[in-house]
N, C-alpha and C positions, 0 to 999 in steps of 0.2 A: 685543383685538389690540394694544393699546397697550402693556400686561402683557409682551408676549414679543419688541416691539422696543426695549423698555426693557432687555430681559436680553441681547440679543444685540448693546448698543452694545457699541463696543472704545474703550478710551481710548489713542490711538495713540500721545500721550506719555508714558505710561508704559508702553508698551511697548517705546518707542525706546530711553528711555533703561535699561531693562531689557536690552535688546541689547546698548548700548553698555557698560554695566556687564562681559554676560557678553563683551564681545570682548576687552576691554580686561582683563579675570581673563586668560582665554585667553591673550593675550600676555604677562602678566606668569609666568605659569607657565611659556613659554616661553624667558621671559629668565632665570629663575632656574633651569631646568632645563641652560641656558649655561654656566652658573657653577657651578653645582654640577660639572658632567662640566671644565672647564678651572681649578678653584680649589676639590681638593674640600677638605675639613673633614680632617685629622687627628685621630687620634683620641687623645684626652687620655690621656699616660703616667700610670698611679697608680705612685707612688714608696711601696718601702717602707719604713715609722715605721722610725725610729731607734731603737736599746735605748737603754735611760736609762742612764747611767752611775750606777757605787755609788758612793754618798757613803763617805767614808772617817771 
C-alpha cells in the first residue's frame, strides 16, 4: 500500500510553477502576436548586383 501512495504524491510546486510558466508563454504569444499584426516585418528588398564595369 505504501508502493502506490508513493506514486500517486503530486508535487504541487512544480506543478504551480509549471502553470505559471505555461501562463506567462500564453501571454507572451499574446503580446507578440500584438505586434506582429500593428508593426508587421517588411519584407527585405533583394537588390540586383551591379555589372562590373570593363576595365579599359
Amino acid at each position: 500500500m505504501s508502493e502506490t501512495t508513493e506514486e500517486n504524491i503530486i508535487d504541487l510546486s512544480g506543478e504551480r510553477k509549471r502553470r505559471e510558466h505555461d501562463l506567462n508563454e500564453k501571454r507572451l504569444q499574446r503580446v507578440r502576436a500584438a505586434f506582429v499584426s500593428a508593426l508587421p516585418l517588411n519584407k527585405p528588398i533583394i537588390k540586383a548586383k551591379k555589372k562590373a564595369k570593363k576595365k579599359r
